[in-house]
N, C-alpha and C positions, 0 to 999 in steps of 0.2 A: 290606189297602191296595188299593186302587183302580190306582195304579198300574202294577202287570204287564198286568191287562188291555187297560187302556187305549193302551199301550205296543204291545202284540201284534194289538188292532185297528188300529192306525193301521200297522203293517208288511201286516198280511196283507189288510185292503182301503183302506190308503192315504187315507187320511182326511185330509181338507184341513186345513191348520193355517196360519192368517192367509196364505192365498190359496196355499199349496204344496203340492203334492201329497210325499209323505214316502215313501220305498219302502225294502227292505230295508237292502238296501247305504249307501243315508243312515246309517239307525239304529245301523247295527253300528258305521261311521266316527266320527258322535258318539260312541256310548258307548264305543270304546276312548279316543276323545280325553279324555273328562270321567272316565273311571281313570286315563289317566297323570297326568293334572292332580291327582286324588284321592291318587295315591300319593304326590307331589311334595308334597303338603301333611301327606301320614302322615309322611313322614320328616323333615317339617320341625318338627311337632310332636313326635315321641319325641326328636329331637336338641336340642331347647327343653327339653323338661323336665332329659335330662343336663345339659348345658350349664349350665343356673341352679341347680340343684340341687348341682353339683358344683364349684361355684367356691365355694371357702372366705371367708367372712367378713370373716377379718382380709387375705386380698388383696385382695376387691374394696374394701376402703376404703385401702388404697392405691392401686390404682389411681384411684379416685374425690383423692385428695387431689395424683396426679401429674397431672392433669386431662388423663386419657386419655377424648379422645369417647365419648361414648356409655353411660362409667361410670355418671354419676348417674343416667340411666334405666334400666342395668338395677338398681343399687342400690333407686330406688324401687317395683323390682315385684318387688325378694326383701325390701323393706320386710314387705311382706304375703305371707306364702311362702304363705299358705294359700290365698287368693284367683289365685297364680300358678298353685296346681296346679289348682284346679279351674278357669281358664280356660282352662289346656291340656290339661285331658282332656276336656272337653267338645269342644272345638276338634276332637281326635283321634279321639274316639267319633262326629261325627256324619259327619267323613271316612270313616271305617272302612265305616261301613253303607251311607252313601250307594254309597260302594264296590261294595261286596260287592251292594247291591242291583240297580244298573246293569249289573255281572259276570252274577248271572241271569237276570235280563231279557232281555239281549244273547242269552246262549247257548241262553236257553231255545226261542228265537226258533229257534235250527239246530238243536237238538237232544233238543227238548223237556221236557216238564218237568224230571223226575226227574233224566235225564242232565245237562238244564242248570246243576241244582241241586249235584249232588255235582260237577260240572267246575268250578261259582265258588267252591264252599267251599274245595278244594283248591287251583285256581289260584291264588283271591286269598291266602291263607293262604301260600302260597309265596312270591306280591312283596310282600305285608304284612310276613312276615317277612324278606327279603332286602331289600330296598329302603325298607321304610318304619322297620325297625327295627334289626336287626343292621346295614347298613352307614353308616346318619346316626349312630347312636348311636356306634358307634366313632369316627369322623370328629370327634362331641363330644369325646369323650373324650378325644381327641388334640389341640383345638383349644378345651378347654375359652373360655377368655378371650376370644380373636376370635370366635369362636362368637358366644358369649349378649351381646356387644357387636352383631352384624349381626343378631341375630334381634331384640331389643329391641323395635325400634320395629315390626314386625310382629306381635309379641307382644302390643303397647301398643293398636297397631289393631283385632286380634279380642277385646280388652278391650271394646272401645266397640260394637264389631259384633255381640257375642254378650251384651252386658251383661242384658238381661233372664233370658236364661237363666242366666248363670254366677250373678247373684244369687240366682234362688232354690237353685240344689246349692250354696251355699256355705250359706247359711240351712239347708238341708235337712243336711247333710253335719254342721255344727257340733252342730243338733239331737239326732245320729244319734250323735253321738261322746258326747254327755254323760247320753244315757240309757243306753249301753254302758262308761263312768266310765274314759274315755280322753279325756285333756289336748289332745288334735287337734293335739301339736306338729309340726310336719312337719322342721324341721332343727334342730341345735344349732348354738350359733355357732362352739364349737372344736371341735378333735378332742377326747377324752380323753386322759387321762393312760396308761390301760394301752393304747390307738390308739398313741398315740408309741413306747411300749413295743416294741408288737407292731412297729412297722414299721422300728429300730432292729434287732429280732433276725432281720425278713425283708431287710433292707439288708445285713444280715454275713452272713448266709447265701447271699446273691446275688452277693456280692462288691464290692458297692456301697461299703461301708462296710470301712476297715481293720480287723484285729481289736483293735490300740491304741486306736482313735475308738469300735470297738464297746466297750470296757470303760472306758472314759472316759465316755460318754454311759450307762454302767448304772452304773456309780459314783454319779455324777450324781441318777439317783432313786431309788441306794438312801440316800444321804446323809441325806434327813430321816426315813429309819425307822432311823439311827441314835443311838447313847446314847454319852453320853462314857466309861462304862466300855468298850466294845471300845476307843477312841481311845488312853487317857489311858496313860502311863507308869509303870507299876507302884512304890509306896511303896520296894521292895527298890532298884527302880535309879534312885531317884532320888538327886541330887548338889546339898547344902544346905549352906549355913555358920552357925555358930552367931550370934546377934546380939554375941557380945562378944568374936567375932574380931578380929583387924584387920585392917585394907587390904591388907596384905603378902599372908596368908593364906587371903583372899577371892579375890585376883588370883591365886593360885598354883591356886585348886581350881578357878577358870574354865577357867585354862588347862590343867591336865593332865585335866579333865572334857571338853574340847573345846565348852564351853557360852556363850554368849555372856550367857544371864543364870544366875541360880542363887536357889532360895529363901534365904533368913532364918528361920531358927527360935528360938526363945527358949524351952530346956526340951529339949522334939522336938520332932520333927515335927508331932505333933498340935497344936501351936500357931505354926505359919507366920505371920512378920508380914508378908511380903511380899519381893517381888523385887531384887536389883541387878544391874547390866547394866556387864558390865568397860570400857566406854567411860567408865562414867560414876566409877568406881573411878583409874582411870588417871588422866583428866582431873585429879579433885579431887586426887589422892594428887602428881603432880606438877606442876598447872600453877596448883591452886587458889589462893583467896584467905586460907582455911584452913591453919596450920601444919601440915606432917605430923605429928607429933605429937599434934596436938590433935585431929586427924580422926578420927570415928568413924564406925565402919561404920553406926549407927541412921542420921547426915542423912542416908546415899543411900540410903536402901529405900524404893522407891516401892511404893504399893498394886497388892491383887491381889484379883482375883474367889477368893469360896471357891464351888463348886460342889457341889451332890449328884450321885454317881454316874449318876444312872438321865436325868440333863438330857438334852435334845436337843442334838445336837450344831451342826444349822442355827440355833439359836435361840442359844448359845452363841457362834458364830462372830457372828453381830449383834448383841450382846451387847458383845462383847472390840473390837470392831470401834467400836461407837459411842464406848468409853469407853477407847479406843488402847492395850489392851491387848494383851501376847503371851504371857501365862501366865496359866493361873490351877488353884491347887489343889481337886483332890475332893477330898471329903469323903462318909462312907457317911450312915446313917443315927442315928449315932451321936456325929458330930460326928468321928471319928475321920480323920484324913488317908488314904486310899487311894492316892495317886499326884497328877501331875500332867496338864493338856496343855495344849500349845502350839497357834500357830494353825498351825504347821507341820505337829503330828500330822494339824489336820480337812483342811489341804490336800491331804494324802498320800490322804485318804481318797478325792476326787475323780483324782489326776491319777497317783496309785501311789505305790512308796517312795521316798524322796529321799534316795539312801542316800551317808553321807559316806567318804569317803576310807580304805580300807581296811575298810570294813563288807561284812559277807556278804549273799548275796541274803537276803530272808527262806524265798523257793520257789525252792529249787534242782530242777532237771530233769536228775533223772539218763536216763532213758527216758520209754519213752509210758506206762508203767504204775506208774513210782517216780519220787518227791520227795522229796527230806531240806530240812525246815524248821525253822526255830528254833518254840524253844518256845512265845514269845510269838503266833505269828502266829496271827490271827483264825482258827475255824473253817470260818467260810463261803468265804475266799479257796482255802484247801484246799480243799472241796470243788469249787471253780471248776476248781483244778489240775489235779486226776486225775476230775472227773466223776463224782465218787461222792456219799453222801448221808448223813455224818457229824451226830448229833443236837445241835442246840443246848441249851444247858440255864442254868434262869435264875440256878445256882451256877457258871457256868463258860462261859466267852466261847472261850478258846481250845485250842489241841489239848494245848497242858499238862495244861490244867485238866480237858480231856477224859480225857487218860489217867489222871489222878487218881482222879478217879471212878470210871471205870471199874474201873482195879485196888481201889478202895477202899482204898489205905496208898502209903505212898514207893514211887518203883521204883528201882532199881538201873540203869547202864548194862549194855544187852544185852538186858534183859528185851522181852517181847513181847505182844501183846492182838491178838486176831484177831475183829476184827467188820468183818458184814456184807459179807465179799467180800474184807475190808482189810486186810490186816496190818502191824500200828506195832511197831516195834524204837524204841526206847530207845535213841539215839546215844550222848549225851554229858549228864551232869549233873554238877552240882559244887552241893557241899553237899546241901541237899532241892531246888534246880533243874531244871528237866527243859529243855537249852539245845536239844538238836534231837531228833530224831525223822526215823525216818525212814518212810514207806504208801509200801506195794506193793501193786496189786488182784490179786487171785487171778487165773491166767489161766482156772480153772474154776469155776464156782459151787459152792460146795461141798455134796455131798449133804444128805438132811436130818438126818444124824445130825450135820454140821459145821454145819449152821442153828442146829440147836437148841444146841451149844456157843457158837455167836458170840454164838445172842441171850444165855444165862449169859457169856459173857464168859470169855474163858480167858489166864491170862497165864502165862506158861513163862520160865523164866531158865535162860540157857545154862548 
């Protein structure tokens, strides 16, 4: 470039420029004036790109729809995110050099070349980074929204000012992505799903987030990767009446079940015709139009969903939900009745146990390192308890079914299984039931001769 010369004759013999003589001290005053202006325009530019970059989608169109100034223009220049970035690194890049060019120039001028040269690289690279970058970009950061609402129409103007150039790197740029067989997206419109995730478990860990809100909101997305068999109410405990009971004896199994509705079966279980609801038993048994007498328990059975075990249980709950229902019986793959669930159970699933009046926890907390849980409860809630890493498996949902398998036959109360760090005692059973249980985690890892027993699986009765 012609430039530094030309720059260095007009200092060192003062060369007339429309009727001025121009001497050192001029020169150096300009070009510090035309870098600070340089850098005020560096920072203005890395704080534009945070700024519109980092305002999320679904806010700026509410703010656009609270008809906050200044919204729909910057909305219409993250219309085109691509064309925004390449206006503003173009913007950025011809600040930067012009920069950095006028920095050696200047100094070259006191200190010659060489010296001049490594003094602007370093100089500028210092307010580049300090000024032009790290402190506007924070200042974005912090001021996301007011920001890229004031930069806007600035932004709008080096649109129109630089439009010859930002078209072609945008034409160039698009070219360069599709012979390299990249999509040139530049932002998404939402966060992700595992984004929400992740900032869920850095909000509990920050203290941001209570630990009740943090397992409420993991509930939440673990919900549709769940199946109504962890949900549903085991065939053993559920509480049915025969279809050719009568009212008397319907109203007596509601009430000492504590259940407000109850299946109807006709045969067994395996053949569920549907539900009654002791409001609706009472009503008719004493206020109906129907002689007691003559009333049978078939007019009030209102219909019920039959489910496969393996259903989703989000899909389930919209389901029961459309067609105002509060039960509905699984069914395996067999057609055979497996259990029940309520919309109560998928709730529980979200918002924890909703435990009635005189019920045990499911996760009792004896210490930091022992629980005693009932049988039924889910594997994975266990493992949430003590922080341990208990296997799932697709014959066995819960720590029952776990210990089953494991021992491979009935256990006894007392008995014991020591895997993987964890040791399960066998609380209480009745009948082949396994009602609780108690993990403890090892306070020491166990050598590798106790590895190799955990992974066999060892069960010991007192």
């Amino acid at each position: 470039m012609a430039f530094f010369p030309l720059l260095e004759a007009v200092v060192a013999y003062q060369v007339p420029v429309v009727g001025l003589e121009i001497d050192q001290s001029t020169v150096t005053i300009l070009g510090v004036f035309a870098v600070a202006v340089l850098i005020v325009l560096s920072g203005f530019f890395s704080s534009s790109e945070i700024a519109m970059f980092n305002l999320p989608k679904h806010r700026l169109e509410g703010m656009v729809e609270d008809d906050v100034p200044g919204a729909t223009l910057v909305k219409s220049l993250k219309d085109d995110p691509h064309r925004l970035l390449v206006t503003i690194l173009v913007g950025n890049n011809i600040v930067n050099i012009a920069m950095s060019s006028i920095a050696t120039a200047v100094l070259s001028i006191h200190f010659g070349g060489l010296v001049g040269v490594l003094l602007a690289t370093f100089g500028i690279t210092a307010l580049v980074l300090l000024f032009g970058e790290s402190v506007p970009k924070s200042y974005a950061v912090e001021n996301t929204e007011s920001w890229s609402i004031r930069i806007s129409k600035p932004l709008k103007a080096t649109e129109y000012l630089l439009y010859p150039l930002i078209i072609l790197f945008d034409y160039l740029t698009r070219q360069v992505n599709k012979l390299i067989g990249s999509t040139g997206a530049i932002e998404s419109p939402y966060v992700t799903r595992d984004e929400i995730q992740e900032m869920i478990e850095s909000g509990e860990r920050e203290g941001v987030l209570e630990e009740e809100e943090h397992e409420m909101l993991t509930r939440i997305f673990r919900f549709n990767n769940t199946i109504v068999k962890e949900v549903m109410t085991p065939r053993l405990d559920m509480t049915a009446v025969p279809k050719d009971a009568d009212i008397d004896e319907a109203i007596e199994t509601c009430i000492q079940s504590g259940h407000a509705r109850v299946p109807v079966y006709e045969g067994s279980l395996d053949n569920v015709q549907g539900v009654v609801h002791i409001r609706d038993l009472v009503r008719d048994l004493n206020y109906g139009e129907t002689e007691a007498e003559n009333l049978q328990l078939d007019d009030l059975i209102q219909p019920t969903l039959h489910v496969p075990e393996s259903k989703n249980v989000d899909e389930l709950l919209t389901e029961m939900r459309e067609n105002r229902m509060h039960m509905a019986i699984v069914i395996d793959e067999f057609g055979t009745t497996e259990g029940l669930v309520t919309v109560e159970d998928m709730i529980e699933e979200i918002v924890g146990e909703i435990l009635k009046s005189g019920e045990d926890e499911p996760v009792e907390e004896v210490d930091e390192r022992t629980v005693i849980v009932r049988g039924e409860v889910n594997i994975e809630d266990v493992n949430e308890a003590l922080d341990i890493d208990l296997p799932e498996g697709q014959e066995f949902e819960t720590i029952a079914g776990f210990i089953f398998n494991r021992a491979g036959r009935l256990v006894e109360e007392g008995e014991e299984i020591t895997y993987d760090g964890v040791r399960i005692t066998v609380e209480t059973v009745e009948n082949t039931r396994i009602l609780k249980a108690r993990l403890r985690k090892l306070e020491r890892p166990p050598d590798a001769d106790e590895e190799q027993a955990a992974d066999e699986e060892s069960v010991v009765r007192d």
